[in-house]
Steps between C-alpha positions, in 0.01 A plus 500: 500500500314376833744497799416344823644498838589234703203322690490401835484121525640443132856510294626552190306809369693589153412705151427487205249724236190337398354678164154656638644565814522877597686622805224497808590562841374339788149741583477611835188305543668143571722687778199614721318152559596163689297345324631207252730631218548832651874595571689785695691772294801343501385195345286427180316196367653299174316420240362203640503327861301154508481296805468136371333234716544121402209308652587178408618228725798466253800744370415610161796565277553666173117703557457708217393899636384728227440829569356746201612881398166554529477426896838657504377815344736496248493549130600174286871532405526629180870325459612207688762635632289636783521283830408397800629342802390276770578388878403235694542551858771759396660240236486612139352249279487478148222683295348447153284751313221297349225512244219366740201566246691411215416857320856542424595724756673462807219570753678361846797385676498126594745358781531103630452497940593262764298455771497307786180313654261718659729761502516861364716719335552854309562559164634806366466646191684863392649665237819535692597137494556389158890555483551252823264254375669169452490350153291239456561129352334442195241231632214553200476542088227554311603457113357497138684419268523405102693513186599746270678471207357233365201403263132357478525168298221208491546230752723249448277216680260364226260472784518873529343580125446881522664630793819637488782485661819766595835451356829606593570826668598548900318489748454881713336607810175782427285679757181425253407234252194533277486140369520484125250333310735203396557422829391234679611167708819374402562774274830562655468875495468567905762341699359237737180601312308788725610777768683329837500560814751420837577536809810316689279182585319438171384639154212471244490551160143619342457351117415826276278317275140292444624270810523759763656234728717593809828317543725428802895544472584277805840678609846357715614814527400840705661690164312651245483233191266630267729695307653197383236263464440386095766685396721187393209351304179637589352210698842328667311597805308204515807306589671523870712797476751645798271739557177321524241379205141509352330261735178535411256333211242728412355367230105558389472703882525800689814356594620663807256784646381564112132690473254470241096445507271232651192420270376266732708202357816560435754782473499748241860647461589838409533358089230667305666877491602781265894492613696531810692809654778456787660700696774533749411737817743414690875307518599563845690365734223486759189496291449415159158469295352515141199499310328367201218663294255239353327670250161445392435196705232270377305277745174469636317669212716834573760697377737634779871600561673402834824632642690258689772659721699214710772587783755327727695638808787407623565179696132381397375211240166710478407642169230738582272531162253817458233461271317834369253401240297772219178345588372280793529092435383255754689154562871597465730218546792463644666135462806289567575244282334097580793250490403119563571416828507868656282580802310758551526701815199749617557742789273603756188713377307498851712879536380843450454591134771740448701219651777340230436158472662239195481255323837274418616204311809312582652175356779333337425739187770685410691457154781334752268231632548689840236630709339861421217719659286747356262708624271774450388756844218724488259660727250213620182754349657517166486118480153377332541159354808216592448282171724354249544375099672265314812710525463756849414495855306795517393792717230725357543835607228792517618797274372728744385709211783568273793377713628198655846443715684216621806301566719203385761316576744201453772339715664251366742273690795539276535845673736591713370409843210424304174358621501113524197371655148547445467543893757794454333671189131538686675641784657771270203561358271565841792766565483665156100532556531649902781705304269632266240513685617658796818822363645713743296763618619834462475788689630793254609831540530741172665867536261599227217407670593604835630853376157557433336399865492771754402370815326554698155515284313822500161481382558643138772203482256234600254610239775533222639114587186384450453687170812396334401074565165606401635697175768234414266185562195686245777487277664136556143309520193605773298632160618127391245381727162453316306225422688420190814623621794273653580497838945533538546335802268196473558458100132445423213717429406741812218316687214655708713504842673648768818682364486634180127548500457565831746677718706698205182669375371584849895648571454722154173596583604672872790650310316688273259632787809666709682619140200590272653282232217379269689229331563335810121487620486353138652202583201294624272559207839398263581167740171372730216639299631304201410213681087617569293397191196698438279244630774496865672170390818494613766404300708167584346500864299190618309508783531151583874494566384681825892674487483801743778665303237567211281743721809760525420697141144487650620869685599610175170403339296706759721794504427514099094451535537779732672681233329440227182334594488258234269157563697291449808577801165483740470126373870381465474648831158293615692184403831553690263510775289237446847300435544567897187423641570171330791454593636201722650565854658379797239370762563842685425703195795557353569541115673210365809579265366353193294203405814277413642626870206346727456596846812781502515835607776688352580842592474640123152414484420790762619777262351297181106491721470755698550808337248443230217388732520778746500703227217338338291508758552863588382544105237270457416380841246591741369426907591174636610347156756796506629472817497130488737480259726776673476271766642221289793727372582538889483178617723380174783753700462311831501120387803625302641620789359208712612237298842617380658796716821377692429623878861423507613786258231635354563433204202302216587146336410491180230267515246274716435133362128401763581130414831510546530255217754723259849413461603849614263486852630450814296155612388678807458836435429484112753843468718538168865533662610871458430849480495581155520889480283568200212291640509724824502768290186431292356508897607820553414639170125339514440605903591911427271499197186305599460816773447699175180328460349440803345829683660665773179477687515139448753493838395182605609363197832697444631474894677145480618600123670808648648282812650260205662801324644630851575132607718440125633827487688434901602163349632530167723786558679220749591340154566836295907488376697743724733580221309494209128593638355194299381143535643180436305226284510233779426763756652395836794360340737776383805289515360156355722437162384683192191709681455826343377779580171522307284826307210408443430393905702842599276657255176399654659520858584889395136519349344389805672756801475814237123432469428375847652826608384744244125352581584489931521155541827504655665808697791696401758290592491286252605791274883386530375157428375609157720743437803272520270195269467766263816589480640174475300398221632750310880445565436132498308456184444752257698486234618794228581377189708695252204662327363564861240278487461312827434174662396305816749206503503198774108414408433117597271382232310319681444227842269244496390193681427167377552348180917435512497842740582313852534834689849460587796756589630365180167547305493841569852554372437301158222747392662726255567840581395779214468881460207704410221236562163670564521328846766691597456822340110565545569464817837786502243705273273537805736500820673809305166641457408488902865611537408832328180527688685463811773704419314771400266414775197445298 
């Protein structure tokens, strides 16, 4: 049994065993630090602490927060007996174990948050709580259920030669249904004919056979209804009942939210298969979901199986559906049913790409001649086609490999304070998308991970940190990264560029130097050099993009010709270069971003450049073409700094637009609006490491480099967290709604002091400055899962500009926020390996 002591600042602390748990006192480790997470003697952490910031303009009610026993560092619950408990500010809320990943197990504990608008909050989760949590109202069902008792006979309808039909027998409830082979439409076998699914606005119903349609039970009532509808004569429910009724015609569609396959015409639905397997994962009161099995799909001149798993919360119409296919298939469909008369309703798509846009229809369309809405959500770069067919409006969704998500919904104006207007339904919708689009950030706290940090860092504990992400991301996907390999993050194949091909490899590569570790120096030849053909071609790079991101795996490519000395690294190498000399520029000399981004300087670029061609020419370089382009690397530092350096603060905006034509440029100053900490860190990353490359002799050339480094490090640490060590996303706005503090910037912040000291950039002071990054890093964002493999959490994904990214406060906050993404932890890789160096003082 895990007990816990009261903790400052929080309530309700109460117990309960948890199978897997053993007893673990608090180690004497959290006790000695202030740093975040660490506690005095006479207190201990709980399982969880998790500061939740809304940053939407708007309260958010009902939010589903799921947190796994994995993060915990628990063991799944053998028996279900074994709880959890949850506060809210110090108020217990109501808890549900769930089946997230629909594996059968229970692999998390789910609770349903208020917040208010812009506001924040802390959420509590212990084993300690369960007995005083309050019981919760049964507010969704997920049910299958058919007959038993009865017998297989051949239809009665003439029309219906051959098919049979079920007769007689009672109807009973079943956790899994493998559909016989007599069944089918109208066979009256499986009450209201599939699985269903509610929540206390609205339900669907999902027909189990060649239709594959999906079904809307419109609903007058917050009460669970399923469990009585087609009972009293399987479909009475198309008639207006107390409770509610079917309101919806499917027909020859994907009725509402259905998926099936595009062939460039018309929708293929999910008919042609071997049989069909259901499940139910979960029949909660907060959460309820279940899956089908379509076996042996056929479609598009393949044989596949897909596993449909679809979910609803509490409080929410949203169905979320989670498509995991056996083999990839382009062109999956998702479609709501065409009704004469209907119209359809687009939503914006000039937004970021991980962005949740929709698509809706809304008319006088219900079964009640009323008015109805339906609508699918999904992530504006999943959408590749708005088309429709006889029968469907409908969105055509990349597969993303072998999986596709998204979301649908109905609201139908029978409902109880139901939506009326067409006006009304868009404006739910926009708030569903920022909803999905922009979740709470959290800010977590795990005693299992914490009981295993030990600050303050010694250098042996630097090294190992970096070890362990290195060790546990080999495993999860970096050897994943090869020219036919798929890249996780992005969902595509890995392409020749910055990241995954560029930075990770590099961040390997200087861990195997200080460890001796072969396998890890193996990881360029086994990602980048799968990329080199014999001949030097390199592998889905094109010159004439002119995207400076593309030149970052050129490091990697010289470090292995100097390894290996093969031909053909020299010429992938001679190209990258050539690629620069070519490349377009602002009329001061700058590098333009990319091509597609004329006449802008962005601060990534410097890190993507310069590297690679100091390092070039130091290889292959010679006289005044050497130096020359030295000289180019340098002055690429000062229009940087020129053009985009705050004198105000200090601080870097993220980009420079000469025209001052984007939509994201200030008209007089052509400045992007903020200080986006990740893009100052690629500065600081690129300005420590170009040194590397350019001789120490060359003093001329290094002086104003060295005054940048001294000039950033007095500046930044202005914007360095007091209590936490780390930075914040938007940098000079720690208080802004939603900001965060952010790992991969603090990362490459950490990076930058450790080597600018260990190489005597900087002077001593700056030691605490490090020290204190460092440490926060690691109490911030490594995670220890129960198998002790670790993460970096609180990664954004990405920030652009351009192209639906205006640059805004709220752009920033609507780019999605992930763990373990090679921008983030290539970057922790290498500030804990300058850690160690300065630690152990070199």
């Amino acid at each position: 049994m895990l007990k816990f002591q009261r903790l400052p600042g929080t309530v309700l602390i109460a117990t309960v065993a948890l199978v897997g748990c053993s007893d673990t006192p608090t180690p004497p480790e959290l006790q000695e630090s202030a740093a975040p997470g660490a506690h005095s003697k006479a207190d201990a952490l709980p399982l969880a602490r998790i500061e939740l910031s809304n940053a939407l303009s708007r309260p958010l009610k009902d939010e589903p927060v799921y947190v796994s026993f994995y993060d915990l560092g628990l063991e799944r619950p053998a028996a279900l007996n074994a709880q959890l408990g949850v506060t809210l500010d110090g108020l217990p809320l109501a808890v549900q174990l769930v089946d997230r990943n629909g594996d059968g197990e229970k692999d998390g504990v789910l609770t349903l948050v208020n917040l208010g608008s812009e506001s924040q909050a802390e959420l509590v989760i212990d084993n300690e709580l369960a007995g005083q949590a309050p019981e919760a109202e049964k507010r969704t069902q997920a049910e299958l259920s058919r007959k038993a008792g009865g017998e297989w006979q051949p239809h009665s309808d003439d029309s219906r030669e051959g098919q049979y039909e079920y007769v007689g027998g009672e109807f009973e409830n079943v956790q899994q249904l493998t559909a016989p082979e007599e069944h089918s439409d109208h066979s009256y076998f499986i009450r209201y004919e599939g699985p269903g699914i509610e929540s206390d606005l609205v339900g669907y119903r999902v027909y189990l056979d060649w239709r594959n349609g999906f079904d809307i039970f419109g609903k007058k009532t917050s009460d669970m209804v399923l469990q009585n509808v087609g009972q009293d004569g399987f479909d009475s429910y198309h008639e207006m009942a107390d409770w509610g009724m079917d309101v919806l015609k499917v027909g020859s569609s994907l009725g509402a939210g259905g998926y099936g396959y595009w062939d460039g015409e018309k929708v293929v639905r999910v008919s042609e298969v071997e049989g069909w397997d259901a499940r139910i994962l979960d029949d909660g009161n907060l959460y309820s979901s279940f899956s089908i099995q379509y076996n042996d799909w056929q479609v598009a001149d393949k044989t596949l199986d897909v596993t449909a798993q679809l979910s609803m919360t509490a409080g929410s119409r949203l169905v979320h559906v989670d498509l995991e296919l056996s083999d990839s298939l382009d062109n999956i469909a998702a479609g709501l049913v065409k009704h004469p008369g209907t119209e359809l309703i687009k939503g914006d798509v000039n937004i970021t790409g991980k962005a949740y846009t929709y698509v809706a229809s809304w008319g006088q369309q219900s079964l009640n001649d009323d008015h109805l809405g339906m609508a699918l959500l999904f992530r504006r770069s999943d959408l590749k086609a708005q088309t429709e067919d006889e029968h469907n409006y409908v969105s055509v969704l990349d597969a993303a490999g072998e999986d596709v998500d998204y979301y649908f919904l109905a609201a139908w104006e029978g409902e109880t304070n139901g939506i009326k207007t067409r006006d009304d339904f868009v404006a739910y919708l926009e708030k569903q998308a920022d909803r999905l689009t922009m979740p709470p950030r959290e800010r977590t706290f795990f005693a299992h991970s914490q009981a295993q940090k030990h600050p303050p860092a010694d250098a042996q504990a630097a090294l190992e940190w970096s070890r362990r992400l290195a060790e546990a991301e080999l495993e999860r996907k970096t050897l994943r990264y090869h020219a036919d390999g798929w890249d996780t993050n992005r969902e595509r194949p890995p392409k020749f560029e910055y990241d995954i091909i560029g930075l990770l490899p590099l961040a390997y590569d200087e861990l195997g130097k200080v460890t001796g570790e072969p396998r890890y120096a193996e990881v360029k030849a086994k990602t980048t050099g799968t990329f080199i053909a014999e001949d030097g071609d390199i592998t889905r790079y094109k010159t004439r993009n002119y995207n400076i991101d593309n030149i970052k795996p050129g490091d990697v490519v010289l470090r292995l010709w100097k390894e290996t000395g093969e031909q053909r690294y020299k010429l992938a190498a001679q190209t990258l270069r050539q690629h620069l000399k070519d490349h377009p520029r602002t009329s001061e000399g700058a590098f333009w971003h990319k091509e597609r981004y004329p006449w802008q300087l962005w601060l990534d670029g410097v890190y993507m450049g310069m590297p690679f061609l100091a390092q070039y020419a130091l290889l292959f370089e010679e006289g005044e073409q050497q130096r020359h382009s030295w000289e180019e690397v340098v002055k690429e530092f000062q229009i940087s700094r020129e053009q985009l350096r705050d004198p105000q603060t200090g601080l870097y905006y993220h980009a420079w637009d000469e025209k001052k034509q984007q939509d994201w440029a200030d008209p007089e100053t052509g400045l992007s609006k903020h200080f986006w900490g990740r893009g100052f860190g690629w500065l600081t990353m690129a300005i420590v490491d170009v040194l590397d490359y350019i001789p120490e002799e060359e003093t001329e050339l290094r002086r104003p480099l060295i005054e940048m480094i001294n000039e950033i490090a007095a500046d930044l640490k202005d914007y360095q967290d007091p209590a936490s060590g780390t930075w914040w996303q938007i940098m000079d706005q720690p208080n802004a709604p939603g900001n965060y503090r952010e790992s991969s910037a603090s990362s490459m912040f950490t990076y930058f002091y450790a080597k600018a000291l260990n190489n005597g950039y900087l002077d001593e002071s700056y030691r605490s400055v490090a020290q204190k990054a460092y440490d926060g890093l690691v109490q911030e964002f490594m995670l220890v899962h129960t198998d002790n493999k670790v993460s970096l959490t609180n990664i954004c994904l990405v920030a652009g500009l351009g192209f639906g990214r205006d640059g805004s406060y709220e752009y920033y906050m609507s780019e999605p926020v992930y763990r373990n993404d090679p921008k983030g932890t290539g970057p922790f890789i290498l500030a804990g390996i300058e850690m160690h160096k300065l630690l152990k003082g070199k």
